[in-house]
Structure formats: structure tokens, C-alpha cells
mmCIF file of the N, C-alpha and C atoms, coordinates in Angstrom:
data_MODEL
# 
_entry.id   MODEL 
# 
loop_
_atom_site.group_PDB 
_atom_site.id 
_atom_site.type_symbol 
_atom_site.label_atom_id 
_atom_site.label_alt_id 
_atom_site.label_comp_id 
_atom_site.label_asym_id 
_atom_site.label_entity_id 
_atom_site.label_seq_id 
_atom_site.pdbx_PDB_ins_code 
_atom_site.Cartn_x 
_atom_site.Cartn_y 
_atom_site.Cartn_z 
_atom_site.occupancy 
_atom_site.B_iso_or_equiv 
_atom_site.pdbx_formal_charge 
_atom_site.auth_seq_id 
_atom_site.auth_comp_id 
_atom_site.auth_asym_id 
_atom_site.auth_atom_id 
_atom_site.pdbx_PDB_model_num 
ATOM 1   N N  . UNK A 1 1  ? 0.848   -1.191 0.000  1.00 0.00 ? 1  UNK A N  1 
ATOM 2   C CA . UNK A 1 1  ? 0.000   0.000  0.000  1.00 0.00 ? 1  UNK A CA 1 
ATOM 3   C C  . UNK A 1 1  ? 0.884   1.240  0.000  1.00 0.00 ? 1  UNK A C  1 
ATOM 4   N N  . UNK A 1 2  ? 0.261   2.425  -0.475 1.00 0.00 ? 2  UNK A N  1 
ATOM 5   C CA . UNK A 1 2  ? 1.184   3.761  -0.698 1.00 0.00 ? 2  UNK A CA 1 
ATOM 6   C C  . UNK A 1 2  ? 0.506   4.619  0.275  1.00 0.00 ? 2  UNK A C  1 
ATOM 7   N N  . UNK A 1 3  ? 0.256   3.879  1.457  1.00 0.00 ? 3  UNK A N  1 
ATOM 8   C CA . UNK A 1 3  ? -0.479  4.881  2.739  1.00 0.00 ? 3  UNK A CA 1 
ATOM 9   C C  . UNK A 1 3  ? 0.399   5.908  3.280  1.00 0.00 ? 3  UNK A C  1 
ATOM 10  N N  . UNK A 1 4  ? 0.512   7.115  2.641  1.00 0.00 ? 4  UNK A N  1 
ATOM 11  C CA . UNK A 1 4  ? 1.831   8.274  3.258  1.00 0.00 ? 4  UNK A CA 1 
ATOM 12  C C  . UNK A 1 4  ? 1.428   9.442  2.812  1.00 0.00 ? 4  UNK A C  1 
ATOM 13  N N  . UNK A 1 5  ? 2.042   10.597 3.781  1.00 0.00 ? 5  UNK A N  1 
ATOM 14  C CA . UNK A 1 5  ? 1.932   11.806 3.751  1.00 0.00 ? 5  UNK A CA 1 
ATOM 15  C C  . UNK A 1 5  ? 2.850   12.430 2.926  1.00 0.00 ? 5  UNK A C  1 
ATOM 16  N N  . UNK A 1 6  ? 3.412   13.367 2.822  1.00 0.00 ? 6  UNK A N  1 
ATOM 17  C CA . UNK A 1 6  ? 4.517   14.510 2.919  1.00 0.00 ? 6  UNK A CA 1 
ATOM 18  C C  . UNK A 1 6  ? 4.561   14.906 3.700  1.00 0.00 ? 6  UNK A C  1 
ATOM 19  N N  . UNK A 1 7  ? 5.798   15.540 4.040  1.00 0.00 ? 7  UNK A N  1 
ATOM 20  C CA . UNK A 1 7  ? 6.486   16.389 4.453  1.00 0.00 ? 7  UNK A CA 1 
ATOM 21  C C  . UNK A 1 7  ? 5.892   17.633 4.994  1.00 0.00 ? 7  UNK A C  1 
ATOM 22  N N  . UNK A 1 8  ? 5.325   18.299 3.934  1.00 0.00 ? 8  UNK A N  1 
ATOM 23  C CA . UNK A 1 8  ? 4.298   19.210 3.436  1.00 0.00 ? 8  UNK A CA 1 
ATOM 24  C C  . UNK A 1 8  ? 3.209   19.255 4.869  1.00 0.00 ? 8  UNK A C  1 
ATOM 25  N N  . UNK A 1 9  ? 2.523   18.258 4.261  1.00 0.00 ? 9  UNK A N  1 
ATOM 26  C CA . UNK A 1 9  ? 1.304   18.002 5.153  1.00 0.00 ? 9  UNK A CA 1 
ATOM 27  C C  . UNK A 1 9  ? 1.266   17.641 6.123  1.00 0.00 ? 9  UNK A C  1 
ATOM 28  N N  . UNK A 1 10 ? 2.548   17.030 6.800  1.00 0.00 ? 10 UNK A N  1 
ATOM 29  C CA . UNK A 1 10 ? 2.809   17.134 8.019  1.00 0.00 ? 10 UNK A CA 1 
ATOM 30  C C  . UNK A 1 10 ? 3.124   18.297 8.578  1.00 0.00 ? 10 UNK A C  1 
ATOM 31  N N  . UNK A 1 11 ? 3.753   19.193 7.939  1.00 0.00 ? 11 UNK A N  1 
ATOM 32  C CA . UNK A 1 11 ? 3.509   21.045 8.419  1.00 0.00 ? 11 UNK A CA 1 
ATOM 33  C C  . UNK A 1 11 ? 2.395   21.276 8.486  1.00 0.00 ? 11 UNK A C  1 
ATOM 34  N N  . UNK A 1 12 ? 1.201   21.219 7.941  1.00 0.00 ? 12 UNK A N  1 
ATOM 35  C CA . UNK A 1 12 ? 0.213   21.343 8.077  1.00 0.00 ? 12 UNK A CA 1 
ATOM 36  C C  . UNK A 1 12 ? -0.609  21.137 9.442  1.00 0.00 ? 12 UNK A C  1 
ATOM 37  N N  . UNK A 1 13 ? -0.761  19.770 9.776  1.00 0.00 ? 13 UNK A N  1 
ATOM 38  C CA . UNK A 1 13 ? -0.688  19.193 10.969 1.00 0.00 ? 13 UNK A CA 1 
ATOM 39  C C  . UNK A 1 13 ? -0.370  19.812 12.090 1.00 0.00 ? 13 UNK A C  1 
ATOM 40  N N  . UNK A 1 14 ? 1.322   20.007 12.044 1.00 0.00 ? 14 UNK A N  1 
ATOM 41  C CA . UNK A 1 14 ? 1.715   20.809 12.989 1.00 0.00 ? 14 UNK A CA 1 
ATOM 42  C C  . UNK A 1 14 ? 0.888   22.478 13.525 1.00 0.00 ? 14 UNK A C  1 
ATOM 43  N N  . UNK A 1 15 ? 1.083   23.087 11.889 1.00 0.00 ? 15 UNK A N  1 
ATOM 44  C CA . UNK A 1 15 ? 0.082   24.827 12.186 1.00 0.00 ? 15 UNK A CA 1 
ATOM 45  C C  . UNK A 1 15 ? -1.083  24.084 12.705 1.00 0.00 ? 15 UNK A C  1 
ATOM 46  N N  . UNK A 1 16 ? -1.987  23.281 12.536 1.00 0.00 ? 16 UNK A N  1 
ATOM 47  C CA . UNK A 1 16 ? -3.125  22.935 13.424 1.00 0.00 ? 16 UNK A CA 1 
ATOM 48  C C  . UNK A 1 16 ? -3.294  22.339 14.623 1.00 0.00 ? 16 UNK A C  1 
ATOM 49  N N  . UNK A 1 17 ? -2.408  22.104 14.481 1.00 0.00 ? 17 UNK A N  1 
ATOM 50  C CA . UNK A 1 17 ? -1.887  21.298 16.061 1.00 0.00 ? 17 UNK A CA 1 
ATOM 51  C C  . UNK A 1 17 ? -1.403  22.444 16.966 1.00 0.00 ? 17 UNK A C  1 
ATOM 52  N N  . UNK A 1 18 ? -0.778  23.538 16.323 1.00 0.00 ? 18 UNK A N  1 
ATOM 53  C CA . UNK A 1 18 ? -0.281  24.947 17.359 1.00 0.00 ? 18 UNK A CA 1 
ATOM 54  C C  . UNK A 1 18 ? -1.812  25.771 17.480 1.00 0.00 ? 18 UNK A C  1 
ATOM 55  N N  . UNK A 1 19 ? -2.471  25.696 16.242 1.00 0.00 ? 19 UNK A N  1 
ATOM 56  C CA . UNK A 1 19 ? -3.862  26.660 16.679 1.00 0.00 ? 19 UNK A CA 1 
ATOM 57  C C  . UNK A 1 19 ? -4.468  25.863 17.656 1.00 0.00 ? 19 UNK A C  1 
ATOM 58  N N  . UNK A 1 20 ? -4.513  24.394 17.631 1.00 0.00 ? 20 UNK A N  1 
ATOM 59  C CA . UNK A 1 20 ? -5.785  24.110 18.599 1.00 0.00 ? 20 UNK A CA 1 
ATOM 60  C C  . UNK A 1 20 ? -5.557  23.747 19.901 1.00 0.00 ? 20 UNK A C  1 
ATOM 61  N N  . UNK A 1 21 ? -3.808  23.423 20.177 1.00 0.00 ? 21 UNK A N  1 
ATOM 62  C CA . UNK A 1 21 ? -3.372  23.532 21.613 1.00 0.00 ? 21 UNK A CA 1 
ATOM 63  C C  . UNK A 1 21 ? -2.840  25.175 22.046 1.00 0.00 ? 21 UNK A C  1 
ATOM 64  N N  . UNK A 1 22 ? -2.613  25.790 21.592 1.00 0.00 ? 22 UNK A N  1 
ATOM 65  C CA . UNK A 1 22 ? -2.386  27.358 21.612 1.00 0.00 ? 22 UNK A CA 1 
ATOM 66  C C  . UNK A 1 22 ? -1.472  27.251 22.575 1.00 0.00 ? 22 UNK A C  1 
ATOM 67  N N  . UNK A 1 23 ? -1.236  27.466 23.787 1.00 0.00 ? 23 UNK A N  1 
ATOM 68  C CA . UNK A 1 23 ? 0.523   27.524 24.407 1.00 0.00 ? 23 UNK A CA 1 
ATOM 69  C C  . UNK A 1 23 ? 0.802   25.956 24.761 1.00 0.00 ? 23 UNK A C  1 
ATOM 70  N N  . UNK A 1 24 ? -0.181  25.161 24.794 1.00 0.00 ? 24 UNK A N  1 
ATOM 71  C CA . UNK A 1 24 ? -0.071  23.871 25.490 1.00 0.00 ? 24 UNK A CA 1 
ATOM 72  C C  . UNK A 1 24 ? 0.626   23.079 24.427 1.00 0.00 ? 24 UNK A C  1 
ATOM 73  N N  . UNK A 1 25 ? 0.995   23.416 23.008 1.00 0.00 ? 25 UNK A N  1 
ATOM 74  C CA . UNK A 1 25 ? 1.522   22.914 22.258 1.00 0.00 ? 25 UNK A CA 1 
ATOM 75  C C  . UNK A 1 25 ? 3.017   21.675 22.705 1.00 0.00 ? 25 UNK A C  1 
ATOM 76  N N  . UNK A 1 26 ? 3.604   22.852 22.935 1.00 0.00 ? 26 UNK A N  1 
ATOM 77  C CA . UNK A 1 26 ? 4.614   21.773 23.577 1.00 0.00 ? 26 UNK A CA 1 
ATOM 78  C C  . UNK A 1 26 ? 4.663   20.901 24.306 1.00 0.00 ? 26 UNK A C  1 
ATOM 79  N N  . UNK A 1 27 ? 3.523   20.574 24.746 1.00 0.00 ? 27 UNK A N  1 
ATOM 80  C CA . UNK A 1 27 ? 3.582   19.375 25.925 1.00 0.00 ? 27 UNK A CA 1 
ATOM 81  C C  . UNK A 1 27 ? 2.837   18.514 25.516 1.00 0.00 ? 27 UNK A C  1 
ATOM 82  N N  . UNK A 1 28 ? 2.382   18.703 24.150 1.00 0.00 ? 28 UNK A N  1 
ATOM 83  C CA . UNK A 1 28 ? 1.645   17.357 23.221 1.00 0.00 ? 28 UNK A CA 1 
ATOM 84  C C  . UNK A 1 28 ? 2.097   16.294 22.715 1.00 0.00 ? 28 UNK A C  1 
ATOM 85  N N  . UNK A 1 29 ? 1.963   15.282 22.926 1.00 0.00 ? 29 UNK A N  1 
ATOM 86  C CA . UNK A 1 29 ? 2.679   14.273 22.393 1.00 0.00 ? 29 UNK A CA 1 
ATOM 87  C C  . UNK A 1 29 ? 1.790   13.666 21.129 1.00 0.00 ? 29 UNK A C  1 
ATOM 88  N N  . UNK A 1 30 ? 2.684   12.937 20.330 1.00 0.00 ? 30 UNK A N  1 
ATOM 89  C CA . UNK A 1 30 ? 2.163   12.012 19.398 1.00 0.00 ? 30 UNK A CA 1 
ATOM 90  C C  . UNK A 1 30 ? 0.763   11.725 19.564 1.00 0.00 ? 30 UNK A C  1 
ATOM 91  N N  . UNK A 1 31 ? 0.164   10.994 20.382 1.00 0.00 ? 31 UNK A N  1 
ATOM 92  C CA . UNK A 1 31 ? -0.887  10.114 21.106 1.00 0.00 ? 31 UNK A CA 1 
ATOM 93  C C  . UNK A 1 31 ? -2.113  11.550 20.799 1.00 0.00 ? 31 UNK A C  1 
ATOM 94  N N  . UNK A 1 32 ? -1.754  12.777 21.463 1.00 0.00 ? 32 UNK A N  1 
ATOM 95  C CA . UNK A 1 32 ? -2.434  13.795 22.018 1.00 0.00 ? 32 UNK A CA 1 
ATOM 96  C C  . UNK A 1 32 ? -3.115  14.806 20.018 1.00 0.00 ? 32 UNK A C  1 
ATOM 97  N N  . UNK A 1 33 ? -1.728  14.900 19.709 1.00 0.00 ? 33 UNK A N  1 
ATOM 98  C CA . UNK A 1 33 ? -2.243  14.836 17.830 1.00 0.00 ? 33 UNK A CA 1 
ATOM 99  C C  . UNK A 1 33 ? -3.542  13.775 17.506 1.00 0.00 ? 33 UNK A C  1 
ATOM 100 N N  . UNK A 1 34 ? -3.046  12.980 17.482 1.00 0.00 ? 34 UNK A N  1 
ATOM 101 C CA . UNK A 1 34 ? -3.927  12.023 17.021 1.00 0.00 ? 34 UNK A CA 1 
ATOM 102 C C  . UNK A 1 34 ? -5.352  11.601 17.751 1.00 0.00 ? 34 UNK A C  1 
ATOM 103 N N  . UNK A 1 35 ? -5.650  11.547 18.920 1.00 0.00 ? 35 UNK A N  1 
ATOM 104 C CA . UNK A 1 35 ? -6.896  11.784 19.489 1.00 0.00 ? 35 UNK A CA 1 
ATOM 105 C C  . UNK A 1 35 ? -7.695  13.260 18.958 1.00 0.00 ? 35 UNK A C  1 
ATOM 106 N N  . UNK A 1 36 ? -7.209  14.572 19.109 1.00 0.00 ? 36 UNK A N  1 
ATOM 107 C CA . UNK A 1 36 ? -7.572  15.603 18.849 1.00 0.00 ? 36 UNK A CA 1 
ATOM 108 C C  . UNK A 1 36 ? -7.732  15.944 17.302 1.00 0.00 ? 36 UNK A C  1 
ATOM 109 N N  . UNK A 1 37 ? -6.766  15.599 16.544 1.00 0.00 ? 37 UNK A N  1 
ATOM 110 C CA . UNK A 1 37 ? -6.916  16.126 15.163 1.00 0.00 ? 37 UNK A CA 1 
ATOM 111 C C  . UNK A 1 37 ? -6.972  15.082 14.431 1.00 0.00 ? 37 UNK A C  1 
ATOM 112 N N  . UNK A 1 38 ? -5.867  14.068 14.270 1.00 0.00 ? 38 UNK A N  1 
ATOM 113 C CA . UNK A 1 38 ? -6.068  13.018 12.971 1.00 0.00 ? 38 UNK A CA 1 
ATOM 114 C C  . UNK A 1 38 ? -7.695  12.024 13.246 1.00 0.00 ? 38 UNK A C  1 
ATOM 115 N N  . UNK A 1 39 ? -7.732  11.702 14.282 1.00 0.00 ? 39 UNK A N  1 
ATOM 116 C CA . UNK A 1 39 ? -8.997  10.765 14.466 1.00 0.00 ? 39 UNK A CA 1 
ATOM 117 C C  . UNK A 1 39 ? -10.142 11.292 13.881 1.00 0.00 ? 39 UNK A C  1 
ATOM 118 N N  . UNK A 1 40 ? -10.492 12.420 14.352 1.00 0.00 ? 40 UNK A N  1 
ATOM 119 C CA . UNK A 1 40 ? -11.543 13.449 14.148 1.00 0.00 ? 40 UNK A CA 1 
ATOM 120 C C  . UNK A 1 40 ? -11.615 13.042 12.475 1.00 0.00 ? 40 UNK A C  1 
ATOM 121 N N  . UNK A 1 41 ? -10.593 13.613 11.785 1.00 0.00 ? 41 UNK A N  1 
ATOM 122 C CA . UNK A 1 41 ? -10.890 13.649 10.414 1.00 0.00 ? 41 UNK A CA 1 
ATOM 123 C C  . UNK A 1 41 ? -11.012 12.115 9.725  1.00 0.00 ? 41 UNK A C  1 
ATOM 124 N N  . UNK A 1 42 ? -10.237 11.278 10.595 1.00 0.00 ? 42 UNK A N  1 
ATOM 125 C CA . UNK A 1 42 ? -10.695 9.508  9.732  1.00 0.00 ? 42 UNK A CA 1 
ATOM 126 C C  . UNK A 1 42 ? -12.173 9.246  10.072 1.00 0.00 ? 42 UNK A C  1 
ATOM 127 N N  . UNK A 1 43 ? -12.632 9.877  11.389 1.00 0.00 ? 43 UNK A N  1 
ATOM 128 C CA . UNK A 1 43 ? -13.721 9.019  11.375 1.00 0.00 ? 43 UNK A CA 1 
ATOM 129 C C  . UNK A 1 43 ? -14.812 9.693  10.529 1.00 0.00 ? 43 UNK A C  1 
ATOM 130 N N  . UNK A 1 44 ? -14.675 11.381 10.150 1.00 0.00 ? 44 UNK A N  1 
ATOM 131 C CA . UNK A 1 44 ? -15.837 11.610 9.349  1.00 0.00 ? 44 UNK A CA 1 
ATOM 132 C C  . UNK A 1 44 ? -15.530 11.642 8.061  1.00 0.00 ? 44 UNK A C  1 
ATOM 133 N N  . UNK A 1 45 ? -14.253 11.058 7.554  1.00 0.00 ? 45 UNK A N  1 
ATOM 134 C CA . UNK A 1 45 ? -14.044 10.811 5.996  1.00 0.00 ? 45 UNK A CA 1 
ATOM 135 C C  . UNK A 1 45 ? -13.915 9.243  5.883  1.00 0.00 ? 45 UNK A C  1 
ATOM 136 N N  . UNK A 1 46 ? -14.116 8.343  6.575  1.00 0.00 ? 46 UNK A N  1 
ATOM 137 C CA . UNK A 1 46 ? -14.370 7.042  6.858  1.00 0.00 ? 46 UNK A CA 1 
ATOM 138 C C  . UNK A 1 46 ? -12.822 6.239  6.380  1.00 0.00 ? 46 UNK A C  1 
ATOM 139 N N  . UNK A 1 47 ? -11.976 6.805  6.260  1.00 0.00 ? 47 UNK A N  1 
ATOM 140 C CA . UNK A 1 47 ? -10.496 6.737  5.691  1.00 0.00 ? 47 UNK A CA 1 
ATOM 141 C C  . UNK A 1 47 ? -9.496  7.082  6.516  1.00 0.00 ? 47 UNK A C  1 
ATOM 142 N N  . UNK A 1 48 ? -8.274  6.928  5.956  1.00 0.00 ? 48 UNK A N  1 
ATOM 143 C CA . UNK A 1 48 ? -7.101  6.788  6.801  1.00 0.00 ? 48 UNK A CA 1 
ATOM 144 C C  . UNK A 1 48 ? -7.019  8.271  6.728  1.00 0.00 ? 48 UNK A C  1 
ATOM 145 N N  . UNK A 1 49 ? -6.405  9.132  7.262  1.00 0.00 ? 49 UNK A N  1 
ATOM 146 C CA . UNK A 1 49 ? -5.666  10.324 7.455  1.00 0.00 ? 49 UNK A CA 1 
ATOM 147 C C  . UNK A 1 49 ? -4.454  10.448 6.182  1.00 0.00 ? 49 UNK A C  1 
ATOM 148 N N  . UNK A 1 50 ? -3.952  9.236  5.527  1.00 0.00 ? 50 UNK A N  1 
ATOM 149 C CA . UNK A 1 50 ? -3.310  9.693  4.526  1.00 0.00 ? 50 UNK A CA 1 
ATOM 150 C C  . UNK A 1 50 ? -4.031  9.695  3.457  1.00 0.00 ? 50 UNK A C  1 
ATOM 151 N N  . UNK A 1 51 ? -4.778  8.377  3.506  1.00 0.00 ? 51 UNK A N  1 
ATOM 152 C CA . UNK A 1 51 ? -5.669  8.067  2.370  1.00 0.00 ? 51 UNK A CA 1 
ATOM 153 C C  . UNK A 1 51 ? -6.514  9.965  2.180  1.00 0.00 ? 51 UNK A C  1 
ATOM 154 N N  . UNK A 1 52 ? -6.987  10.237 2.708  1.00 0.00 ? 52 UNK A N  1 
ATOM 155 C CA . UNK A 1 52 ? -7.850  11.291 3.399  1.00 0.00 ? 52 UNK A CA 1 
ATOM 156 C C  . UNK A 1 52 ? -6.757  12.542 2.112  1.00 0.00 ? 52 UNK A C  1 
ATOM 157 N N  . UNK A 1 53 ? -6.231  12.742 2.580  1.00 0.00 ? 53 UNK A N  1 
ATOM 158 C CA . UNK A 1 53 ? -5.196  13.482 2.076  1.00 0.00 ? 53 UNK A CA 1 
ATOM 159 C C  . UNK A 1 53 ? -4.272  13.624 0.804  1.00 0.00 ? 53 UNK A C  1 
ATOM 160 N N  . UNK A 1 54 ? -4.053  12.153 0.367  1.00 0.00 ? 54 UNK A N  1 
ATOM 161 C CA . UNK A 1 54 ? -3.645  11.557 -0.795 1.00 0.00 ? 54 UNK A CA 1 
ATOM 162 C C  . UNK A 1 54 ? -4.077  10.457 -1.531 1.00 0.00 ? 54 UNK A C  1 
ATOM 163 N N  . UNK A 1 55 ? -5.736  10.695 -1.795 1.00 0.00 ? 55 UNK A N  1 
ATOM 164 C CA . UNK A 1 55 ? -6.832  9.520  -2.449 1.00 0.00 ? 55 UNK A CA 1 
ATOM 165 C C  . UNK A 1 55 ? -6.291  8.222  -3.314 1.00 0.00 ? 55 UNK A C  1 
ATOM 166 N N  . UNK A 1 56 ? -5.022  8.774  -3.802 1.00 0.00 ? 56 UNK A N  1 
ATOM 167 C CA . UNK A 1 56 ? -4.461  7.399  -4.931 1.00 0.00 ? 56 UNK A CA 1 
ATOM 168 C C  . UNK A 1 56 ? -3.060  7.331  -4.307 1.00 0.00 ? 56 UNK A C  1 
ATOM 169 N N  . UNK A 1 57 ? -2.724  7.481  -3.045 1.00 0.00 ? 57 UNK A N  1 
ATOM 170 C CA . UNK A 1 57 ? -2.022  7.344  -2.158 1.00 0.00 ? 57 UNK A CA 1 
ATOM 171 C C  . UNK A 1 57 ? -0.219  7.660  -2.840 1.00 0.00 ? 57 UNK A C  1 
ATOM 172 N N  . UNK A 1 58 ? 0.861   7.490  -2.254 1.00 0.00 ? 58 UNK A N  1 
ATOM 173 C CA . UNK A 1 58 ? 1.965   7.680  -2.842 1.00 0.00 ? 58 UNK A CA 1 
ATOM 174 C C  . UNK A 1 58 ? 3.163   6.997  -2.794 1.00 0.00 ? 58 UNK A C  1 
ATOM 175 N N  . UNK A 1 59 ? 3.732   7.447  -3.706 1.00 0.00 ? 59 UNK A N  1 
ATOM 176 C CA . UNK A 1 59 ? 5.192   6.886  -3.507 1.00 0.00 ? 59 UNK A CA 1 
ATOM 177 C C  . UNK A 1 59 ? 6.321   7.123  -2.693 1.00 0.00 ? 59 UNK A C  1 
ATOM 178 N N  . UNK A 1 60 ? 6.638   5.907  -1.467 1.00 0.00 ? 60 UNK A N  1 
ATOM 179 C CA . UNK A 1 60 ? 7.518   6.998  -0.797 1.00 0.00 ? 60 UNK A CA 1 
ATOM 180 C C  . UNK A 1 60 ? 9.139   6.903  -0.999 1.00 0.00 ? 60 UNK A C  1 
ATOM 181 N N  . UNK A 1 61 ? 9.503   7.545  -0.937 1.00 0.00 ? 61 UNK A N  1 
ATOM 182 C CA . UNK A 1 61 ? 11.015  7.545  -0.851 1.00 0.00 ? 61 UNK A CA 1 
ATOM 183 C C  . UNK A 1 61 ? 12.003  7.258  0.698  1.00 0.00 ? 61 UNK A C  1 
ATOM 184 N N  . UNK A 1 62 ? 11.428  7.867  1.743  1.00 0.00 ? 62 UNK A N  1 
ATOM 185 C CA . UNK A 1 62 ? 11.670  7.727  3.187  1.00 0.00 ? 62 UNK A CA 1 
ATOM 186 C C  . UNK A 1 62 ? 10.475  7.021  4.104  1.00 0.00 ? 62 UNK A C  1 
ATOM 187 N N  . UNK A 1 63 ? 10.450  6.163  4.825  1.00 0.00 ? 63 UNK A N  1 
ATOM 188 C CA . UNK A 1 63 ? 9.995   5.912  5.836  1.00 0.00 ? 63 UNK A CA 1 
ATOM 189 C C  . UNK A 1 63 ? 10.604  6.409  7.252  1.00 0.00 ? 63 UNK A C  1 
ATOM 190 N N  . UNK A 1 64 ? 9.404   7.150  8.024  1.00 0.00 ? 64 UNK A N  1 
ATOM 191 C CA . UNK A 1 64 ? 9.879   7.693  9.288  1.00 0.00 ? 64 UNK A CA 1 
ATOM 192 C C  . UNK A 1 64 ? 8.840   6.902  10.161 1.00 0.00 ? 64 UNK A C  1 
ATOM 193 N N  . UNK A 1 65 ? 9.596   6.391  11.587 1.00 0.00 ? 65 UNK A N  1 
ATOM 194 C CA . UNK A 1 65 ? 8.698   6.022  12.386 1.00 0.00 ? 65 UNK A CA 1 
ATOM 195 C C  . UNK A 1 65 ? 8.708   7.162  13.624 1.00 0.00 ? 65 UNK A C  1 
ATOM 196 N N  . UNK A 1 66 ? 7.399   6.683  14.558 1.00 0.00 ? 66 UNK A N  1 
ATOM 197 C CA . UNK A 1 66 ? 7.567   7.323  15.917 1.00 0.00 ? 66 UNK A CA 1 
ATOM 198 C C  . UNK A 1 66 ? 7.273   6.968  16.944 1.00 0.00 ? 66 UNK A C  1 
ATOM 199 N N  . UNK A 1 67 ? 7.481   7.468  18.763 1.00 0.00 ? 67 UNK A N  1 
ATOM 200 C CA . UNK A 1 67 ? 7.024   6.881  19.244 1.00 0.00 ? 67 UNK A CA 1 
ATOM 201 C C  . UNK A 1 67 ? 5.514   7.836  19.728 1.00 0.00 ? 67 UNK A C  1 
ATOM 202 N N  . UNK A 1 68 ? 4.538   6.856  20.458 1.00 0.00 ? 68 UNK A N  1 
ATOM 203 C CA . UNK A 1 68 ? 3.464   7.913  20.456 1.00 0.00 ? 68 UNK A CA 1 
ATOM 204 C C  . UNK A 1 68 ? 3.640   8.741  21.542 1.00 0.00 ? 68 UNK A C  1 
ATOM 205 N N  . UNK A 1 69 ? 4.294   8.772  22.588 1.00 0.00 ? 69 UNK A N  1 
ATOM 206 C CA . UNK A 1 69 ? 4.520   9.233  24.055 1.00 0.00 ? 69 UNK A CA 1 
ATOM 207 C C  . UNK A 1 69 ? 5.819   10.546 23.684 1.00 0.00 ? 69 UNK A C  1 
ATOM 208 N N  . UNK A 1 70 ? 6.487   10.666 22.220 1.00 0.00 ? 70 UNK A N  1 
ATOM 209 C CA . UNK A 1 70 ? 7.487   11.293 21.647 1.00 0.00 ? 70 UNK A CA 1 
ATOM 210 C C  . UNK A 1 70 ? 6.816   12.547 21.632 1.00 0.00 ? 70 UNK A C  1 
ATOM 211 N N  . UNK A 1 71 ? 7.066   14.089 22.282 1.00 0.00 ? 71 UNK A N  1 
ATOM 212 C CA . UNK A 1 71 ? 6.775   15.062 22.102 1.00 0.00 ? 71 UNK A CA 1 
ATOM 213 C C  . UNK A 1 71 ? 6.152   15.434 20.503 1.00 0.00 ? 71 UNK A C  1 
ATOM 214 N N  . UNK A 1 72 ? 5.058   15.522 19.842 1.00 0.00 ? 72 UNK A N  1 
ATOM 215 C CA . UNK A 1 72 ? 5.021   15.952 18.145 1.00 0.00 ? 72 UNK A CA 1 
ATOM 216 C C  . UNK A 1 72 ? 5.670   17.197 17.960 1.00 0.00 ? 72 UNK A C  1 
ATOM 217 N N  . UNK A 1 73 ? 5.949   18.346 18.808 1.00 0.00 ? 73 UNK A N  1 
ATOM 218 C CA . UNK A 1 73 ? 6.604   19.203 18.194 1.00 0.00 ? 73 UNK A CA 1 
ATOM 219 C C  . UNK A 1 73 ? 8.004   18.951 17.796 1.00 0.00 ? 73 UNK A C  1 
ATOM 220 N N  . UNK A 1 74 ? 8.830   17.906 18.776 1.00 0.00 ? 74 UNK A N  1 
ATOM 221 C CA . UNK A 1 74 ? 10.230  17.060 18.289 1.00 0.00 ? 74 UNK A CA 1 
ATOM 222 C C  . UNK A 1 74 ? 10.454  16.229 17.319 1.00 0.00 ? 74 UNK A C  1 
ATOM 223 N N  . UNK A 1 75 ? 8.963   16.077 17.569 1.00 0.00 ? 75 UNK A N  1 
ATOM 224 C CA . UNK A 1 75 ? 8.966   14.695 15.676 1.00 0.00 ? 75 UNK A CA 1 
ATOM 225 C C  . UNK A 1 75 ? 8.884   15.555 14.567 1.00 0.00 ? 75 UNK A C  1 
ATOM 226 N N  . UNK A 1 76 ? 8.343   16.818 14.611 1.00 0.00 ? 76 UNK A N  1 
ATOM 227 C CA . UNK A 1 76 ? 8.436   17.621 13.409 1.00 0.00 ? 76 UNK A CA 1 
ATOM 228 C C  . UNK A 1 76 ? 9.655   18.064 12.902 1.00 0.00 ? 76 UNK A C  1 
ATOM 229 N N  . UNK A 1 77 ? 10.184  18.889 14.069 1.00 0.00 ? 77 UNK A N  1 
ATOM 230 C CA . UNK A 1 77 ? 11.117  19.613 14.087 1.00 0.00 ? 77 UNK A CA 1 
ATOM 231 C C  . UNK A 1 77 ? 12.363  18.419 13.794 1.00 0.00 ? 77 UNK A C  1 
# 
């Protein structure tokens, strides 16, 4: 499967992830993204968050993993 983001759209993520924790940003972890923002959007587009994003999905060149307890502003950055 070509289930993946960019780069890109993981900036994306992030600017929404800073508007909707507003100073609490930094103390969000992986886990805390994904309850608040990615879930939200799989469950009312009935799809993955990449799928969601990239319908005929892509080619990747890098695989990045993470952990979920990993600060997201450190996984970006």
C-alpha cells in the first residue's frame, strides 16, 4: 500500500496542532495529535488520514517512524 503523507502536510498538521493547543503545544505528544486532530478527520471521511489526504495514495522515498509518548513538536522539528 502507498499509505503516506509529505512532508508538506505534516507542516500542516503541525500549524493545526499549534492553533488548537495554543501555548499547550509543547507538551503534546504524538498520542495527544492524534486523538484531537487526525482521528476526528478519519472518522468523518471514513479513511485513513493519509488516504484522506492523498486519495491514490503515494510513492515513498523515506519511511519515518515514531514513538506515540514522543513530544510531536520534536517529531516535526
Amino acid at each position: 500500500a502507498m499509505w503516506a503523507m509529505t512532508y508538506e502536510q505534516l507542516l500542516d498538521v503541525k500549524d493545526l496542532a499549534e492553533s488548537t493547543f495554543e501555548e499547550e503545544y509543547e507538551t503534546k505528544s504524538m498520542r495527544d495529535i492524534n486523538e484531537k486532530i487526525i482521528k476526528p478527520v478519519c472518522k468523518e471521511n471514513k479513511t485513513s488520514y493519509a488516504l484522506f489526504k492523498n486519495s491514490e495514495g503515494l510513492e515513498i522515498d523515506v519511511f519515518v517512524s515514531h514513538s506515540w509518548d514522543e513530544p510531536f513538536g520534536e517529531f516535526v522539528t
